[in-house]
Residue frames as a rotation matrix with the C-alpha (Angstrom) as fourth column:
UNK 1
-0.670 -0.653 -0.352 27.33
-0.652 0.292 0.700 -10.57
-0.354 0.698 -0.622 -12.94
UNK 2
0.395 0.794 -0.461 24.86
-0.917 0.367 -0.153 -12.48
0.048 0.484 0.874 -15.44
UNK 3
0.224 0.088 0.971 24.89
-0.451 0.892 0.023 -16.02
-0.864 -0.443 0.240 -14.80
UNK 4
-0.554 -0.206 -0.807 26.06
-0.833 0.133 0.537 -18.00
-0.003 0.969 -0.245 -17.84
UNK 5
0.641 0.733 -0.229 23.54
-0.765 0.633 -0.115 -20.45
0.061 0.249 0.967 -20.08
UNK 6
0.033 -0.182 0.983 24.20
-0.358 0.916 0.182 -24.06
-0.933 -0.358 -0.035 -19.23
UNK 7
-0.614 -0.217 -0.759 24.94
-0.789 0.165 0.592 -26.26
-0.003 0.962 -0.273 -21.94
UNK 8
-0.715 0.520 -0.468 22.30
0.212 0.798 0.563 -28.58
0.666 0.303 -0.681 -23.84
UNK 9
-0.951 0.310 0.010 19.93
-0.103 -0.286 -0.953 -26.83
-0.292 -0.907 0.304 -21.14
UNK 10
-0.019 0.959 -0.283 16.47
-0.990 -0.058 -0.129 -27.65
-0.140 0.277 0.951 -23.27
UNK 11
0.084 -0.239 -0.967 17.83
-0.614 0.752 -0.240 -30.85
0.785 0.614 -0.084 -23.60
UNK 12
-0.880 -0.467 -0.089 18.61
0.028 0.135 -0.990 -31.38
0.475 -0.874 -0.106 -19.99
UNK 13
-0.800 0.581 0.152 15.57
-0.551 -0.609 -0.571 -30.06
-0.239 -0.540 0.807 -18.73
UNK 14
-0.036 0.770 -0.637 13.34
-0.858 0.303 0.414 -32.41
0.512 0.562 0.650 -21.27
UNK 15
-0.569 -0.334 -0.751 15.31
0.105 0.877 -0.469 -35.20
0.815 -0.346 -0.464 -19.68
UNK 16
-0.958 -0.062 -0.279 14.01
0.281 -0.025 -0.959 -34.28
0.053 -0.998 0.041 -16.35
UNK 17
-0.756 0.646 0.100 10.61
-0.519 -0.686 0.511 -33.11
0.399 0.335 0.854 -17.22
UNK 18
0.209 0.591 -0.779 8.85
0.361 0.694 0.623 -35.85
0.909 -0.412 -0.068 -14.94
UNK 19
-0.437 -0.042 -0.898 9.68
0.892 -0.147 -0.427 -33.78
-0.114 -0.988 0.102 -12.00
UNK 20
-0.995 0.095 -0.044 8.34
-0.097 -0.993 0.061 -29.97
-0.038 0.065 0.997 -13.41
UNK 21
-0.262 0.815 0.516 5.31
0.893 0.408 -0.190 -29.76
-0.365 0.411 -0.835 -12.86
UNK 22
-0.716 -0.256 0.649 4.19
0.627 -0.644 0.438 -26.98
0.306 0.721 0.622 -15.58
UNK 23
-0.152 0.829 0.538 0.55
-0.258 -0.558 0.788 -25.46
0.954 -0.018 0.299 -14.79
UNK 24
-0.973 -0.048 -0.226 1.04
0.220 0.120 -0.968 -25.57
0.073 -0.992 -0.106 -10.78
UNK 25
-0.870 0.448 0.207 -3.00
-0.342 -0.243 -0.908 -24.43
-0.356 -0.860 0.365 -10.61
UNK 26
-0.065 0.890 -0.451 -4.54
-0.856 0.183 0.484 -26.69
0.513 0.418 0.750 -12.00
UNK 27
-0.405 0.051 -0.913 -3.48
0.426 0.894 -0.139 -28.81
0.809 -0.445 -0.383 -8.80
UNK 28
-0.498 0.493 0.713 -4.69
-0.627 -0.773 0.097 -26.01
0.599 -0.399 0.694 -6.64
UNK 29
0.154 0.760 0.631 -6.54
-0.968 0.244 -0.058 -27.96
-0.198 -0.602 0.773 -3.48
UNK 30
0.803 0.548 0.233 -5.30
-0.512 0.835 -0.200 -31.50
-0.304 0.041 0.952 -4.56
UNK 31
-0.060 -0.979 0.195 -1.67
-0.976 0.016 -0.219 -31.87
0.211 -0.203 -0.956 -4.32
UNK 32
-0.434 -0.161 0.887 -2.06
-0.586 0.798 -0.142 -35.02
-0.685 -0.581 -0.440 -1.82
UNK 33
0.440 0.684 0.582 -4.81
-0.011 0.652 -0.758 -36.30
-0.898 0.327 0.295 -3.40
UNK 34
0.642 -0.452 -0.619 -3.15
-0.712 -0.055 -0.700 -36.08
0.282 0.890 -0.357 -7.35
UNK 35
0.118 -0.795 -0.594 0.08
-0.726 0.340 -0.598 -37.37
0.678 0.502 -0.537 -6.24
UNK 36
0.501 0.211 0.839 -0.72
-0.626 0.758 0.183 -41.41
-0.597 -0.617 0.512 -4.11
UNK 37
-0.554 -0.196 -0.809 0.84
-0.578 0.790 0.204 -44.03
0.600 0.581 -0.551 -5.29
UNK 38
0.429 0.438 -0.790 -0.33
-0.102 0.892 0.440 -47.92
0.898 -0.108 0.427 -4.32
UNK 39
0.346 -0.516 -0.784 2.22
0.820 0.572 -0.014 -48.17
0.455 -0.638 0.621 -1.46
UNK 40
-0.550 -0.471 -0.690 2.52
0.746 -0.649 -0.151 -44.31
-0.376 -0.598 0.708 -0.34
UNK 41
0.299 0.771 0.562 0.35
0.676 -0.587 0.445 -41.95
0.673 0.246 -0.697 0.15
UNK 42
-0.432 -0.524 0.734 1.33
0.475 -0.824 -0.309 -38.24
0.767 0.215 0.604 1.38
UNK 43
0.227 0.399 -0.888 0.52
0.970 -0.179 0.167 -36.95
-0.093 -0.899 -0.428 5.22
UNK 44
0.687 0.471 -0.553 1.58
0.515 -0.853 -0.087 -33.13
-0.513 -0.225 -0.829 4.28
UNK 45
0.391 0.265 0.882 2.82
0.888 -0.361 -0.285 -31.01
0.243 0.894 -0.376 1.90
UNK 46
0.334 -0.605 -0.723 6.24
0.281 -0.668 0.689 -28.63
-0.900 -0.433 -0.054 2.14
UNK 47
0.909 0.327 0.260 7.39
0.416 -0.762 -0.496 -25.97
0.036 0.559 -0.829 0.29
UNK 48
-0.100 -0.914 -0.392 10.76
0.600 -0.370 0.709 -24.71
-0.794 -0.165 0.586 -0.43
UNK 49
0.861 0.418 -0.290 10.72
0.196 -0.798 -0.570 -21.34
-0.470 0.434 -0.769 -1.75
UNK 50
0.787 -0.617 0.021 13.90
-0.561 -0.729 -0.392 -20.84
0.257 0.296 -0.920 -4.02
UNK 51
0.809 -0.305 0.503 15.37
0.007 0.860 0.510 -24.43
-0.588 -0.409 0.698 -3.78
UNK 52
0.359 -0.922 -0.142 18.39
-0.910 -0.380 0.163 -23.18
-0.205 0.070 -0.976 -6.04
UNK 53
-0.181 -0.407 -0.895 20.69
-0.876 0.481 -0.041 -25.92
0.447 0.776 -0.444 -6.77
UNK 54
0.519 0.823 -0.232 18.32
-0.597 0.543 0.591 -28.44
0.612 -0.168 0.773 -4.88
UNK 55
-0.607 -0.794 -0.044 20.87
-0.258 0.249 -0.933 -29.84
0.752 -0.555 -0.356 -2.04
UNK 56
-0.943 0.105 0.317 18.75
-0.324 -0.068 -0.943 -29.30
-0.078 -0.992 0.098 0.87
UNK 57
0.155 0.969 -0.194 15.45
-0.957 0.099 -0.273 -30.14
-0.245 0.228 0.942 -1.12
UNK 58
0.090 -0.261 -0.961 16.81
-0.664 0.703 -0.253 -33.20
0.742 0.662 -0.110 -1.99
UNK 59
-0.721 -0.667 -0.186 18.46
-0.181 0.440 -0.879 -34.38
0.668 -0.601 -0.438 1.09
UNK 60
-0.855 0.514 -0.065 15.30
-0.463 -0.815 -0.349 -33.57
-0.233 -0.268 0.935 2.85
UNK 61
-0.018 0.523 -0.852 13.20
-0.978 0.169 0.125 -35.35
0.210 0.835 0.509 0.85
UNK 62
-0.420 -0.732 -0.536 15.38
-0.557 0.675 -0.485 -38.26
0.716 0.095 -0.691 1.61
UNK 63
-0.983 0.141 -0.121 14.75
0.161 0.316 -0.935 -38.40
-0.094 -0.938 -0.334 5.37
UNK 64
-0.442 0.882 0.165 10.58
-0.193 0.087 -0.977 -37.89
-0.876 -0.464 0.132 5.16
UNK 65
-0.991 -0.126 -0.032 9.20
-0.080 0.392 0.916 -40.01
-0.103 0.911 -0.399 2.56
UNK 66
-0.190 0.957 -0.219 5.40
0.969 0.147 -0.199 -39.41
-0.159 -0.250 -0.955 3.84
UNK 67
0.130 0.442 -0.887 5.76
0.225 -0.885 -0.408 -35.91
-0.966 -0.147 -0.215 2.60
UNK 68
0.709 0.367 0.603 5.21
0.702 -0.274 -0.658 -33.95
-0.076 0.889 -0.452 -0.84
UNK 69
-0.086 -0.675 -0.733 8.13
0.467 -0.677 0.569 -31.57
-0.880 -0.294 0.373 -1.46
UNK 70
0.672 0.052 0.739 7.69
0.702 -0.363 -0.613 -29.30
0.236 0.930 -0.281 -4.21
UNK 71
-0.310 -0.730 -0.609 10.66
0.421 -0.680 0.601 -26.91
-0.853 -0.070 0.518 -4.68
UNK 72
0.813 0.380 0.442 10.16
0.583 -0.506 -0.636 -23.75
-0.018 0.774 -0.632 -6.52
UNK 73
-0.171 -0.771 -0.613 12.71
0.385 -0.625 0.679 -21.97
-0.907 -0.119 0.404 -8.33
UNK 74
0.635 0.288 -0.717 12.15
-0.548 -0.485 -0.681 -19.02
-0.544 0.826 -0.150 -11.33
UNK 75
0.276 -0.801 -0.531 15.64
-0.920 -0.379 0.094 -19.04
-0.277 0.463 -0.842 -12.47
UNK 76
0.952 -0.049 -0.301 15.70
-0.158 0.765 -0.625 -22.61
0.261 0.643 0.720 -15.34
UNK 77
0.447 -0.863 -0.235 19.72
-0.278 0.116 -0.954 -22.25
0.850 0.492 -0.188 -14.96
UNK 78
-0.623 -0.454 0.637 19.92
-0.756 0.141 -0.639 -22.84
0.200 -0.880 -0.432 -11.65
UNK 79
0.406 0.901 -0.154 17.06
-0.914 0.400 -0.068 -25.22
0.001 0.168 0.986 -11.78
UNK 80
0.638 0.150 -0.756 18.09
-0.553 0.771 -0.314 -27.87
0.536 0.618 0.575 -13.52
UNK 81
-0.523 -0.764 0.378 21.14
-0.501 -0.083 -0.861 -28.23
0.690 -0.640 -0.339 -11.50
UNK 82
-0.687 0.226 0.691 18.57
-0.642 0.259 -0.722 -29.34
-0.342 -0.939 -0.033 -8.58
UNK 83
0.529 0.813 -0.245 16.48
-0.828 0.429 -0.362 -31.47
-0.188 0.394 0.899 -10.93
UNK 84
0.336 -0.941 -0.030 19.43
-0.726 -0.239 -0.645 -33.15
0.600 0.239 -0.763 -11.91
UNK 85
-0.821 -0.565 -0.081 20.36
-0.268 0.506 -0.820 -34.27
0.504 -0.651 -0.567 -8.79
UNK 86
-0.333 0.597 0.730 16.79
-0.753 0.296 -0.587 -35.34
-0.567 -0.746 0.351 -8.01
UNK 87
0.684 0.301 -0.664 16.32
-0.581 0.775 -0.248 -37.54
0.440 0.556 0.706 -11.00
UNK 88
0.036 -0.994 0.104 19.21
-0.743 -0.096 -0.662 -39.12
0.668 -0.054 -0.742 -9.56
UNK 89
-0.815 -0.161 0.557 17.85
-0.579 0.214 -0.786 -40.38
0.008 -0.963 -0.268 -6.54
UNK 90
-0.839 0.336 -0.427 14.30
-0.124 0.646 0.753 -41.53
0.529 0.686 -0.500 -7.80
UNK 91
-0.902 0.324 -0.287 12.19
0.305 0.007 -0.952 -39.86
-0.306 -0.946 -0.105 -5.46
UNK 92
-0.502 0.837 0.219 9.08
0.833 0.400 0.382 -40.54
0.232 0.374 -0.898 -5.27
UNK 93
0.437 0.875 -0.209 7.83
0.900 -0.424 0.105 -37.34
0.004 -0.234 -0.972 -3.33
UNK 94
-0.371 -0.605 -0.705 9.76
0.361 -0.793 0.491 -34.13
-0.856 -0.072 0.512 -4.94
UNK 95
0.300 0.276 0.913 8.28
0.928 -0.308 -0.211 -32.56
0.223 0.910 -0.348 -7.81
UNK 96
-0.463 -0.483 -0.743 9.37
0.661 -0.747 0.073 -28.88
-0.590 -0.457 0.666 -8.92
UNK 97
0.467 0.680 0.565 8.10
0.884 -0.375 -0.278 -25.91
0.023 0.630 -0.776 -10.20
UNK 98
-0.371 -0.912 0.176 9.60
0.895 -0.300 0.331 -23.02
-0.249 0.280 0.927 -12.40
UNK 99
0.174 0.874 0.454 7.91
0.606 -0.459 0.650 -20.25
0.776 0.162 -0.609 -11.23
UNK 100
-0.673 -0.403 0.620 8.19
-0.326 -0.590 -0.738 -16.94
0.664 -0.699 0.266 -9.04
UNK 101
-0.594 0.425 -0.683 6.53
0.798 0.419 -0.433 -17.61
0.102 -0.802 -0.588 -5.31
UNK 102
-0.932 0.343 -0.117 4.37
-0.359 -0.915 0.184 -14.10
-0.044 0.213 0.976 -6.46
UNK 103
-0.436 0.566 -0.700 1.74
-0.674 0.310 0.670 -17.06
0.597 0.764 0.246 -7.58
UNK 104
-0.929 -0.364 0.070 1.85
-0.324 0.708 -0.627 -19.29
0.179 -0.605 -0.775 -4.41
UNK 105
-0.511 0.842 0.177 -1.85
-0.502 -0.125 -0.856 -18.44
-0.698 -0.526 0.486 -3.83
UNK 106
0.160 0.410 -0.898 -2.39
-0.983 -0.018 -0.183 -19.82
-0.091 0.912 0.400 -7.09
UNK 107
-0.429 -0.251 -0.867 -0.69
-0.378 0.922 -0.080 -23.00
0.820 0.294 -0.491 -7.13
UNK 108
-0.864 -0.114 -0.491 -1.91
0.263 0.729 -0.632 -23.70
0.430 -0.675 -0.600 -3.62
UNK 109
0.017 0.995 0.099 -5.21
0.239 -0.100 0.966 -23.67
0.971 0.007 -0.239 -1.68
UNK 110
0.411 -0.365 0.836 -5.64
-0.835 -0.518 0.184 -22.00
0.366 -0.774 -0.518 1.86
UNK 111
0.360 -0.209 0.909 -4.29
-0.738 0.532 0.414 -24.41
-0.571 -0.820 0.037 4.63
UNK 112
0.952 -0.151 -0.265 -3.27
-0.098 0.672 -0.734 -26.78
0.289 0.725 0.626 2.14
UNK 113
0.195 -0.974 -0.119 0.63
0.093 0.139 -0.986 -26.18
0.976 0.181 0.117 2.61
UNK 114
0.987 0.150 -0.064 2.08
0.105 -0.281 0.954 -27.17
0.125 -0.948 -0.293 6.10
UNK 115
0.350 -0.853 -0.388 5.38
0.617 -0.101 0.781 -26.39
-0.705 -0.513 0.490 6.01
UNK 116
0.924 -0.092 0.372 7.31
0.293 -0.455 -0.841 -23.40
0.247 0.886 -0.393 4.07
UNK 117
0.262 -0.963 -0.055 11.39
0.927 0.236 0.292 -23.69
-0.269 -0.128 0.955 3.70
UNK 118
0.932 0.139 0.334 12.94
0.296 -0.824 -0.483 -20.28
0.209 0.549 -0.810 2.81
UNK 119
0.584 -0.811 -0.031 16.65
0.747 0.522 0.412 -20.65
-0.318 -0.264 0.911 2.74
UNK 120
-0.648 -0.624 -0.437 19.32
0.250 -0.716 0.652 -17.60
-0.719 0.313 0.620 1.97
UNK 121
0.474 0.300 0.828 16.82
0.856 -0.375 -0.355 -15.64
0.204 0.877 -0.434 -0.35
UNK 122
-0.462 -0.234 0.856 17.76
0.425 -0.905 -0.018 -12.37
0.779 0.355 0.517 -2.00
UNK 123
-0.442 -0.087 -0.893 18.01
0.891 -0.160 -0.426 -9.72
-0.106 -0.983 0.148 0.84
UNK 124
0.099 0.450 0.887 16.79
0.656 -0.700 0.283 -6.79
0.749 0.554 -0.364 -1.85
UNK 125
-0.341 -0.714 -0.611 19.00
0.940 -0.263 -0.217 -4.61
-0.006 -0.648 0.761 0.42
UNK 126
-0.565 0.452 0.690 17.31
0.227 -0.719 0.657 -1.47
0.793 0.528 0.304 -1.40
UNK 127
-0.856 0.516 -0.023 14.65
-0.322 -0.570 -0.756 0.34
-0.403 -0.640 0.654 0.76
UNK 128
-0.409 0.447 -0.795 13.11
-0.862 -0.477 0.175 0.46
-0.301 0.757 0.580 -2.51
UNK 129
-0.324 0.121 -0.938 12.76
-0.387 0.888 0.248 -3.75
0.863 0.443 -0.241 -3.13
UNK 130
-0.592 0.232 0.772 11.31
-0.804 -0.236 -0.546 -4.01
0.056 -0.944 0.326 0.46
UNK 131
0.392 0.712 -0.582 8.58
-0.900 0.166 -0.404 -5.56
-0.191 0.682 0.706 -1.51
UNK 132
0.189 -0.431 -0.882 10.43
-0.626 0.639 -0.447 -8.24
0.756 0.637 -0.149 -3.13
UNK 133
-0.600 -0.791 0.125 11.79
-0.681 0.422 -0.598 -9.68
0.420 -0.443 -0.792 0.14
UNK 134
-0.564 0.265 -0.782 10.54
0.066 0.959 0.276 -13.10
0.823 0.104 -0.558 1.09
UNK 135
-0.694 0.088 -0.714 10.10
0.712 -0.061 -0.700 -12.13
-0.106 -0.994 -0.020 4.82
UNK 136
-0.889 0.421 0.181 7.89
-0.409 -0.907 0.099 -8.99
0.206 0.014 0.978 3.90
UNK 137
-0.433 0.848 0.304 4.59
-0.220 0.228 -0.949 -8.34
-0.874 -0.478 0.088 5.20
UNK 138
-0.257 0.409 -0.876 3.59
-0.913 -0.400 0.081 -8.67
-0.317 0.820 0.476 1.12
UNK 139
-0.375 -0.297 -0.878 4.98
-0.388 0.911 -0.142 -12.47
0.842 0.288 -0.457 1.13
UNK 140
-0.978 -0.184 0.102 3.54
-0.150 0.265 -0.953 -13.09
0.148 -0.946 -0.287 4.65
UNK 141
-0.390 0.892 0.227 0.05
-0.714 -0.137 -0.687 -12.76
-0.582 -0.430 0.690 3.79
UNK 142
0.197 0.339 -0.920 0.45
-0.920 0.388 -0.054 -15.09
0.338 0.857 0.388 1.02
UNK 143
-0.722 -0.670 -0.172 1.82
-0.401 0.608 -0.685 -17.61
0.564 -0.425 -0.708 3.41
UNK 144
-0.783 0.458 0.421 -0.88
-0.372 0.197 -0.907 -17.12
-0.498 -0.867 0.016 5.87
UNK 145
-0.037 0.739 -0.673 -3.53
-0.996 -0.079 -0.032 -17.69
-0.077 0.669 0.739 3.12
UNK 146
0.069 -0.184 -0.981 -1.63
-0.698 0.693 -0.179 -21.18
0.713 0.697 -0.080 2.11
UNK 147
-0.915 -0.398 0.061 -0.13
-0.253 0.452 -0.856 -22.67
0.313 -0.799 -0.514 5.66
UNK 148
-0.032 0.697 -0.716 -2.47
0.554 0.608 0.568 -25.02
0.832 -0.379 -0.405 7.48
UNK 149
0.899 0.166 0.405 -3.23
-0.379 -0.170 0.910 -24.09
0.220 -0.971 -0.090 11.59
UNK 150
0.890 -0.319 0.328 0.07
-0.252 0.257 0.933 -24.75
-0.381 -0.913 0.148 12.87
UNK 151
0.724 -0.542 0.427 2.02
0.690 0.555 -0.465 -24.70
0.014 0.631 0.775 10.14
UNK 152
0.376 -0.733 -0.566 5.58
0.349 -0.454 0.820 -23.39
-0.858 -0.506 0.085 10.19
UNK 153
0.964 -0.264 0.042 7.76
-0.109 -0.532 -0.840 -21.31
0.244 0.805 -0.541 8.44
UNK 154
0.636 -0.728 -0.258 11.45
0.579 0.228 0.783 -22.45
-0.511 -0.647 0.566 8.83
UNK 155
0.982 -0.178 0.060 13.87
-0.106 -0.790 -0.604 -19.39
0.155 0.587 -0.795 7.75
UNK 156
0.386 -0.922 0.027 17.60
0.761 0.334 0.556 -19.61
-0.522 -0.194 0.831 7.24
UNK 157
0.966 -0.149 0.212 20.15
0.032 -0.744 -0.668 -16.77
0.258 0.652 -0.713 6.48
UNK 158
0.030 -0.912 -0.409 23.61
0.999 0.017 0.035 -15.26
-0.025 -0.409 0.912 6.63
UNK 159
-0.462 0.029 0.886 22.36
0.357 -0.909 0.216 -11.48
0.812 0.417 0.410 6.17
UNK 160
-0.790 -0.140 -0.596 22.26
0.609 -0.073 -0.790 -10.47
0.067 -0.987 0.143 9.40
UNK 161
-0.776 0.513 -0.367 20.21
-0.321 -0.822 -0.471 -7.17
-0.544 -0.247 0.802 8.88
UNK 162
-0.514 0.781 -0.354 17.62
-0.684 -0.124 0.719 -9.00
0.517 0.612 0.598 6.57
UNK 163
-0.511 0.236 -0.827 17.48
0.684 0.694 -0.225 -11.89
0.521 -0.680 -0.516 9.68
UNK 164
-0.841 0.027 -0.541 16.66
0.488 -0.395 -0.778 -8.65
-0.235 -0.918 0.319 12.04
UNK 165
-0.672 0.644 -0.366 14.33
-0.665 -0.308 0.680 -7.14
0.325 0.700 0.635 9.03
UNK 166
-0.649 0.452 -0.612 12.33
0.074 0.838 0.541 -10.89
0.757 0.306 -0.577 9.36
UNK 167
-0.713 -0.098 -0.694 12.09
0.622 0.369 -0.691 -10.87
0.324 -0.924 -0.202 12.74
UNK 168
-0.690 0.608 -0.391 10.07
-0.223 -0.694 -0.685 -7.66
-0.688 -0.385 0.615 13.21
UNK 169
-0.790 0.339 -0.511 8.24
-0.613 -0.406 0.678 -8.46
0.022 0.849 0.528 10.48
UNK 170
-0.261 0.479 -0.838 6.83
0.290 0.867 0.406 -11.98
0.921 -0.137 -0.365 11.85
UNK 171
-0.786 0.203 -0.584 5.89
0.543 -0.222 -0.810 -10.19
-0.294 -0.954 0.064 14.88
UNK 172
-0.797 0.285 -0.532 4.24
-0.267 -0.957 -0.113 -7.44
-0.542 0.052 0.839 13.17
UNK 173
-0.503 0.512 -0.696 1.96
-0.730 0.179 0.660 -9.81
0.462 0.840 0.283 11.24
UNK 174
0.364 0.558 0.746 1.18
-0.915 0.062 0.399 -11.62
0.176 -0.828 0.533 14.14
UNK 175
0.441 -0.423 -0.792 3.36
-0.052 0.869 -0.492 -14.87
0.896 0.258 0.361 13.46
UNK 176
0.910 -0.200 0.362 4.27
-0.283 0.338 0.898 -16.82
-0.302 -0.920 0.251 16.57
UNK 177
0.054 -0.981 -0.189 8.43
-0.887 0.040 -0.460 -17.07
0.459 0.192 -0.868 16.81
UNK 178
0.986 -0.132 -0.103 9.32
0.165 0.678 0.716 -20.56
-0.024 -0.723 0.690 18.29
UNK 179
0.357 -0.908 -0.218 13.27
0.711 0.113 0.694 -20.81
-0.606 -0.403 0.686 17.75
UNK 180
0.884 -0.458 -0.093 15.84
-0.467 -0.856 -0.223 -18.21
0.022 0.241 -0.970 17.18
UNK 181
0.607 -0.787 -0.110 19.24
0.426 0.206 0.881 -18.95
-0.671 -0.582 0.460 16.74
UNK 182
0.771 -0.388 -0.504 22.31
-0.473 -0.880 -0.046 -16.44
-0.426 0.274 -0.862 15.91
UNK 183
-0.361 -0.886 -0.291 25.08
-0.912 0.401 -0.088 -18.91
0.195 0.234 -0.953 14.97
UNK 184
0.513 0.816 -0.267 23.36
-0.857 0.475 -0.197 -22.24
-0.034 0.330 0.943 13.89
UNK 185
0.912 -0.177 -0.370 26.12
0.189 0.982 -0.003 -24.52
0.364 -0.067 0.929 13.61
UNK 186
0.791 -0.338 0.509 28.01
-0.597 -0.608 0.523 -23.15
0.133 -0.718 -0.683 16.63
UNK 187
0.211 -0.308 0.928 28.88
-0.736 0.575 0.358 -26.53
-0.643 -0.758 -0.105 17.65
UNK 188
-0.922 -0.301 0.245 29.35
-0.055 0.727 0.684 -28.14
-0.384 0.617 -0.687 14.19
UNK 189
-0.648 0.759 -0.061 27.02
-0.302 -0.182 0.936 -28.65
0.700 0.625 0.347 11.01
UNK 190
-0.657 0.650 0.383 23.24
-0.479 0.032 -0.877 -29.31
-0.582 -0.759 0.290 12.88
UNK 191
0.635 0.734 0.242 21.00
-0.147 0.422 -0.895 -29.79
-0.758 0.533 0.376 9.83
UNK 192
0.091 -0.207 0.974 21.18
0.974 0.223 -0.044 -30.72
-0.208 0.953 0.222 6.42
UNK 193
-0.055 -0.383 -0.922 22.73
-0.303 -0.873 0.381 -27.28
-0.951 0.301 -0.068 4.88
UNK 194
0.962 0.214 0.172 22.21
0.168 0.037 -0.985 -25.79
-0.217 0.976 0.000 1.16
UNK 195
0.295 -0.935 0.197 25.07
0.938 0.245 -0.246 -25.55
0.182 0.257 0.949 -1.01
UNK 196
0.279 0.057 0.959 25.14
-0.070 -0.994 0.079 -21.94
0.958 -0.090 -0.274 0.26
UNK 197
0.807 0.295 0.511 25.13
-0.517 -0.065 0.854 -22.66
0.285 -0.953 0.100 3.55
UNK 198
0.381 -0.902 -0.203 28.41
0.777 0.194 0.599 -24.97
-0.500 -0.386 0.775 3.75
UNK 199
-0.053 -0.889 0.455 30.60
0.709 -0.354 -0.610 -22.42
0.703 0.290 0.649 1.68
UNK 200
0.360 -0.106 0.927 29.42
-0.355 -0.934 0.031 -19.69
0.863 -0.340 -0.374 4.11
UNK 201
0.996 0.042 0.082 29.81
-0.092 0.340 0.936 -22.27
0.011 -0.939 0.343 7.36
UNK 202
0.461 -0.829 0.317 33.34
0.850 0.310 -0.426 -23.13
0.255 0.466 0.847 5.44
UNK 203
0.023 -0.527 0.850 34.17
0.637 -0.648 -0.418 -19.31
0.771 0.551 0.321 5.95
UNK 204
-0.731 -0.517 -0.446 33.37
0.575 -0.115 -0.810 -19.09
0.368 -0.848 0.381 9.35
UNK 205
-0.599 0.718 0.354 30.05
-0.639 -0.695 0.329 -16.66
0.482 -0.029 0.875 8.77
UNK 206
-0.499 0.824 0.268 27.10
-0.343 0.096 -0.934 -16.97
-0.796 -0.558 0.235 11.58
UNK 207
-0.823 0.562 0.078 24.32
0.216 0.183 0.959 -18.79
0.525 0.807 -0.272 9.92
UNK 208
-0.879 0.344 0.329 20.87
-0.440 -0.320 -0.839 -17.51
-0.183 -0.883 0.433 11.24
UNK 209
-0.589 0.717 -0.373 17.37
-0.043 0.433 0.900 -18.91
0.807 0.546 -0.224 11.89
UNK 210
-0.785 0.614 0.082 14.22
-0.480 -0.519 -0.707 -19.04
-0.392 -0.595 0.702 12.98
UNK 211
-0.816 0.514 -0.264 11.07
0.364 0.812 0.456 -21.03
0.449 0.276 -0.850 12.91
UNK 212
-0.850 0.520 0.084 7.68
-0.476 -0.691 -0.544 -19.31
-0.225 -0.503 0.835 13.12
UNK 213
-0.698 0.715 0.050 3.94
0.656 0.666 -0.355 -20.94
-0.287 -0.215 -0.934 13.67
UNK 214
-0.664 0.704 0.251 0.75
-0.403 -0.620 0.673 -19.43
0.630 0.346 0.695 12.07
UNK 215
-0.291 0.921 -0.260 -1.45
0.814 0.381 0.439 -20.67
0.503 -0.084 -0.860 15.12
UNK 216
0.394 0.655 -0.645 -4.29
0.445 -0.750 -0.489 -17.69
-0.804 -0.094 -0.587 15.64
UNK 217
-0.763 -0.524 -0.379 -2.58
0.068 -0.648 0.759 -16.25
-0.643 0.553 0.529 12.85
UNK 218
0.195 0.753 0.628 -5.05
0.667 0.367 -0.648 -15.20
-0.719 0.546 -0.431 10.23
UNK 219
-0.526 -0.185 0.830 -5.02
0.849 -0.048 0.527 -13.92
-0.058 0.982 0.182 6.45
UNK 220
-0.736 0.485 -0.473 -6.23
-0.355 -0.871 -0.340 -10.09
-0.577 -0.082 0.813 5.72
UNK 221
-0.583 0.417 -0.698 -9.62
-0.813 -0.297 0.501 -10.46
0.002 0.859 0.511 3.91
């Protein structure tokens, strides 16, 4: 079902246009350094792939002011929605960009990005969209390219068979698994959850995850 256009959405978006940042490579290699203020100054540089209506990028944000959060989402209509609710707050270290994660290598330099959020993306159930899926080995080498030594990848789903899909895949690319867990907030909510994540927790559905390390990992080429 097609998503209806927001109202006043070029309007909205102008409003908020101190958080977008438009031409993501022409910071390429200089994130930290670009964005210092006098009284804070940025120890590392996370990634949320598909931050959606910007809940968990936000909150997030909240708790580690010494980091850089850039949330990327394609889709403007769901965007704004997470801009929105970050102008709100007046954080100093969120900026976003409206762009597919096809480009990541572009906007970012190797090792540059240590952390890389990837919350309930499209499962591209298809055989045929294999490709497309965040977890693929296609999106994994662009990861390893960007991620520092030791940087993580922290994955969240409710699609059971695209959780089991991940899994072989970060193995098969040589990614180091630290935690697994089948039913995330067994015992009641654990983390900060996207707005996905409570209606599915609300409904009783397993939430999965998994948290994988690129040390020895290395980039083809």
């Amino acid at each position: 079902m097609r998503m209806r256009r927001k109202r006043r959405l070029e309007s909205r978006i102008e409003e908020c246009e101190h958080l977008i940042i438009r031409n993501p490579e022409d910071l390429c290699g200089r994130w930290l350094e670009k964005f210092k203020y006098d009284d804070l100054i940025f120890d590392e540089l996370h990634v949320e792939l598909g931050c959606g209506k910007g809940l968990f990028t936000v909150e997030t944000a909240k708790l580690e002011p010494d980091v850089l959060y850039i949330g990327i989402e394609m889709i403007t209509n769901v965007l704004i929605l997470a801009l929105e609710r970050a102008d709100k707050t007046g954080l100093q270290n969120l900026l976003f960009i409206n762009k597919p994660a096809d480009d990541l290598s572009m906007f970012f330099a190797p090792g540059e990005v240590s952390r890389i959020y990837i919350n309930f993306c499209d499962p591209w159930p298809a055989n045929r969209h294999k490709k497309r899926r965040l977890t693929g080995t296609h999106f994994l080498e662009i990861y390893k390219q960007i991620l520092c030594p030791g940087g993580e990848i922290h994955f969240k789903t409710d699609n059971f068979p695209l959780f089991e899909f991940s899994l072989a895949e970060f193995k098969q690319n040589g990614f180091n698994l630290s935690d697994i867990t089948y039913d995330l907030h067994e015992n009641g909510p654990a983390i900060i959850m996207t707005d996905y994540e409570i209606k599915f927790h609300e409904q009783g559905k397993p939430i999965y995850k998994c948290i994988i390390v690129t040390e020895g990992v290395k980039a083809q080429g």
